[in-house]
DRENVEXDREN-725020 format. One line per field, with one value per residue (C-alpha): residue number from 0; residue in one letter; x, y, z. Coordinates in nm, 4 decimals, decimal comma, padded with zeros to 6 digits, m for minus. Each point is the difference from the previous one (the first is absolute). Example, Ala and Ser with C-alpha at 12.3 -4.5 7.8 and 13.67 -1.06 7.14 Angstrom:
<recs>
tikol c(0/1);
votor c(A/S);
xx c(01,2300/00,1370);
yy c(m00,4500/00,3440);
zz c(00,7800/m00,0660);
</recs>
This chain:
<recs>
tikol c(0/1/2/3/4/5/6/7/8/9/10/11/12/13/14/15/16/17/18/19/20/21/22/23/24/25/26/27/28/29/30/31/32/33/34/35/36/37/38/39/40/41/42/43/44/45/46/47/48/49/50/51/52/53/54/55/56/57/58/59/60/61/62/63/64/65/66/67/68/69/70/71/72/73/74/75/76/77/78/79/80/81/82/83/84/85/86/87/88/89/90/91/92/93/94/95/96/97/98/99/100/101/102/103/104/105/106/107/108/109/110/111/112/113/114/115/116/117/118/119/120/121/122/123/124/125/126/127/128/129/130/131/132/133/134/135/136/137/138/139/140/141/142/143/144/145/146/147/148/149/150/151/152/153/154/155/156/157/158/159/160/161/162/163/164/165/166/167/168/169/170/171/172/173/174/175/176/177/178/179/180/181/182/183);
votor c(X/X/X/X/X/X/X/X/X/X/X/X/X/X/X/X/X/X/X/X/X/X/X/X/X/X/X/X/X/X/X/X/X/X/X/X/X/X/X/X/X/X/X/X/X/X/X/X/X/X/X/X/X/X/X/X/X/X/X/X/X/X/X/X/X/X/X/X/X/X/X/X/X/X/X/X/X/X/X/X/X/X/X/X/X/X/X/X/X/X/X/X/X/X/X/X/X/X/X/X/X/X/X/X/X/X/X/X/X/X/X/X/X/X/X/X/X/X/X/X/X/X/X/X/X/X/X/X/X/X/X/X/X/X/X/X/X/X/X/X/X/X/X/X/X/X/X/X/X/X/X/X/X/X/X/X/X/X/X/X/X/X/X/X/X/X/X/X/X/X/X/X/X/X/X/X/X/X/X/X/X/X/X/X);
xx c(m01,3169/m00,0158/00,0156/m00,3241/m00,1577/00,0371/m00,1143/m00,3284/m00,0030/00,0392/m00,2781/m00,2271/00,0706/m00,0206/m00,3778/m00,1118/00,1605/m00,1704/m00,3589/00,0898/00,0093/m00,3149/m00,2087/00,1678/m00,0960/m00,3500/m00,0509/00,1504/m00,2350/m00,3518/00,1266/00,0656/m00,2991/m00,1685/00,1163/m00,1013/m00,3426/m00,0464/00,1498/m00,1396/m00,3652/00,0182/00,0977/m00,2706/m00,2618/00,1326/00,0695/m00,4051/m00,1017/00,1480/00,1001/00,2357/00,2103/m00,0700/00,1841/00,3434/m00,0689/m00,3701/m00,1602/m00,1112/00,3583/00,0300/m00,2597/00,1862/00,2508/00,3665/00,0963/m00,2806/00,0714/00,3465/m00,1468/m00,2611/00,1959/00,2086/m00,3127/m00,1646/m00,1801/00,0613/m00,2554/00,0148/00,1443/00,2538/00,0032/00,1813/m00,2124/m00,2781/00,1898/00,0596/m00,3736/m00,1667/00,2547/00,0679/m00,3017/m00,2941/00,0817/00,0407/m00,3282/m00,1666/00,1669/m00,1962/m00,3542/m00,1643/00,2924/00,2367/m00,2106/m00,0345/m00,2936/m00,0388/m00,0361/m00,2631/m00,1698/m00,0607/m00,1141/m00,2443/m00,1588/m00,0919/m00,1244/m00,1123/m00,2011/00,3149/00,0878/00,3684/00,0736/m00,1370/00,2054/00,2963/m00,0377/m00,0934/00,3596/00,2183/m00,1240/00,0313/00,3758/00,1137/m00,0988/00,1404/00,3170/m00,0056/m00,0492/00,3558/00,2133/m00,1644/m00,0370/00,2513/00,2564/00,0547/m00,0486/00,2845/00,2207/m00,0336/00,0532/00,3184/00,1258/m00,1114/00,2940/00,2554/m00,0430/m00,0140/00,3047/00,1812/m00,1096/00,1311/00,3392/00,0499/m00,0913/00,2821/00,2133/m00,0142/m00,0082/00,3935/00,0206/m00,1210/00,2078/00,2804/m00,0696/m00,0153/00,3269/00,1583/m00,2200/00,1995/00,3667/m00,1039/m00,0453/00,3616);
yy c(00,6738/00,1948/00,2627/m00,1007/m00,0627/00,3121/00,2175/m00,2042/00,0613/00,3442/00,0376/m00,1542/00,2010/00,3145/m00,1109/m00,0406/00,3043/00,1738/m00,1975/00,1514/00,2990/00,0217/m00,1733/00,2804/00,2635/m00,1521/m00,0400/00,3689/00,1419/m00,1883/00,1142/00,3662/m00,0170/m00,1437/00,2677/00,2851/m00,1615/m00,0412/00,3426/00,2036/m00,1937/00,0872/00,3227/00,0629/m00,1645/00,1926/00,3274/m00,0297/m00,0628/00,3616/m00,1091/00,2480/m00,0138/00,2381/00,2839/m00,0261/00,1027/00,0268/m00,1302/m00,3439/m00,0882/00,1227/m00,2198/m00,2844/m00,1987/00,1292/m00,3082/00,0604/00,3532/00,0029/m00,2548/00,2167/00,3536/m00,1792/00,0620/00,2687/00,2326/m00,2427/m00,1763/m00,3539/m00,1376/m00,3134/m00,3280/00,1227/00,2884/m00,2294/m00,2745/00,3623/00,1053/m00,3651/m00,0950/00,3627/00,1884/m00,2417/m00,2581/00,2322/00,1140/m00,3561/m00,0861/00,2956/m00,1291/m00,2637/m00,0639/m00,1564/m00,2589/m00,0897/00,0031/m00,3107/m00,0040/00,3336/m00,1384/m00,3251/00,1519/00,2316/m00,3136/m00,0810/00,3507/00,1451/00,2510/00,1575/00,3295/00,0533/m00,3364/m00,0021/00,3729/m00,1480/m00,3115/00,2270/00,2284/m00,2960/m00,1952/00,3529/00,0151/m00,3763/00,0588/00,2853/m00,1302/m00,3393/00,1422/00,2438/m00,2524/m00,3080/00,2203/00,2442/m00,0910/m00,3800/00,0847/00,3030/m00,2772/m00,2291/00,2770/00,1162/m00,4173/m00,0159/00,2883/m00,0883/m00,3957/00,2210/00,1445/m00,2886/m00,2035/00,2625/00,0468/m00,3995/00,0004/00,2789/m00,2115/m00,3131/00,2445/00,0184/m00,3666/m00,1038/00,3061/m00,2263/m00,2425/00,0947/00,1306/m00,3157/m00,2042/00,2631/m00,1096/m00,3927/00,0783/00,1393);
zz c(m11,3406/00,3168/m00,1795/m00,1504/00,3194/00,1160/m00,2538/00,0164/00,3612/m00,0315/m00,2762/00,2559/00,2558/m00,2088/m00,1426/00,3607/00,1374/m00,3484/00,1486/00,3285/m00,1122/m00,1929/00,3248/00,2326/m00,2173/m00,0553/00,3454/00,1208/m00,2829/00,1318/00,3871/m00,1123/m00,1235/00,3243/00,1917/m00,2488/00,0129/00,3987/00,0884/m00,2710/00,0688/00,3820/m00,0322/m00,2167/00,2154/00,3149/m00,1352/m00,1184/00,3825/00,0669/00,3440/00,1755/00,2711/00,3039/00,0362/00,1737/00,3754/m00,0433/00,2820/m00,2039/00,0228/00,3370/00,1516/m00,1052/00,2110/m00,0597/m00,2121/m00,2628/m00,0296/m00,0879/m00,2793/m00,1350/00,0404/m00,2824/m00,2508/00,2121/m00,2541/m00,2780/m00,2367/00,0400/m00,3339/00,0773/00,1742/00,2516/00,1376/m00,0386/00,2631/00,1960/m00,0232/00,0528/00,2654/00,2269/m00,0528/m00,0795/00,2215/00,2645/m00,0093/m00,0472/00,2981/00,1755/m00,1083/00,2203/00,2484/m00,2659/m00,1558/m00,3072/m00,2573/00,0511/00,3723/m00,0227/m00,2649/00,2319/00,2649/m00,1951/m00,1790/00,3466/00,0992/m00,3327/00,1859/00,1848/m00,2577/00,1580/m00,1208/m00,3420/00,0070/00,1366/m00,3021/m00,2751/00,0633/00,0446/m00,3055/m00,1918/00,1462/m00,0213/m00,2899/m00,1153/00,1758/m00,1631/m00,3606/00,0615/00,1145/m00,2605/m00,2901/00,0990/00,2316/m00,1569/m00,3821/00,0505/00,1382/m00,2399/m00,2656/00,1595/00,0558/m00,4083/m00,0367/00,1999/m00,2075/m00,3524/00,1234/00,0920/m00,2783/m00,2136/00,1727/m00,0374/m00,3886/m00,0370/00,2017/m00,2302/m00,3168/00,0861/00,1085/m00,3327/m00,1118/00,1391/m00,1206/m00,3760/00,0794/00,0952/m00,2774/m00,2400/00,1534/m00,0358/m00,3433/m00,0724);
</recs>
């Protein structure tokens, strides 16, 4: 009778291992396919911006602080195709130069203050460049920056989901092994 019993436990344990298997792959093959789809669309949509990279020790890198430099001389001269040079370009080189315009502040603060002096032209200047950079900014690290992460997370679970559907393909492996002994 225990005998029984255990071949029936076995055959259950085998069908959901088999289920297992079929959901891991399913899953590994949807995030494999996440990934192809954010990487492959945001290289496409930066590699049409044809944004490059300043030249290494030209004196657009120069002028930035030390910290920022070292960060862009890792692209310098390079067209801006991946997530990460677009966190590199947003972050060390556009930033920087937002920061420059109006003291520091924001859009938001310049565009304030020019609602309440629309005649003042340094002002609507100073708004029109840092909308045009926030912006610019904003649209590398949402569209590029995030979307390449998520991409590259989407791999790393395709990867893992595969690795653990191999992993119970020789579980369940096993277990037909041992179902076969039972049987003898």
């Amino acid at each position: 009778m225990a005998k029984v019993e255990r071949r029936a436990i076995d055959k259950v344990f085998i069908l959901l291992g088999a289920a297992m298997v079929a959901v891991l792959i399913v899953i590994g093959g949807l995030a494999l396919y996440g990934s192809h789809f954010a990487t492959t669309n945001v290289t496409t949509e930066l590699t049409e911006q044809k944004i490059f990279f300043p030249a290494k020790g030209s004196s657009a890198i120069l002028a930035l602080p030390k910290i920022d430099q070292i960060q862009m001389d890792k692209y310098a001269g390079q067209q801006l195709v991946n997530g990460d040079q677009a966190k590199v370009y947003a972050d060390n080189f556009i930033n920087v130069h937002l920061s420059e315009i109006a003291g520091g502040q924001t859009y938001a603060q310049v565009s304030a203050a020019s609602m309440l002096n629309p005649s003042n032209v340094k002002l609507q200047a100073e708004k029109s460049a840092l909308f045009q950079g926030e912006t610019l900014r904003g649209l590398l690290l949402g569209d590029g920056y995030s979307y390449w992460t998520l991409g590259l997370l989407a791999e790393y679970i395709a990867i893992t989901a595969f690795a653990g559907a191999a992993i119970m393909v020789i579980l369940v492996w096993f277990g037909l092994l041992h179902l076969a002994k039972l049987k003898k």
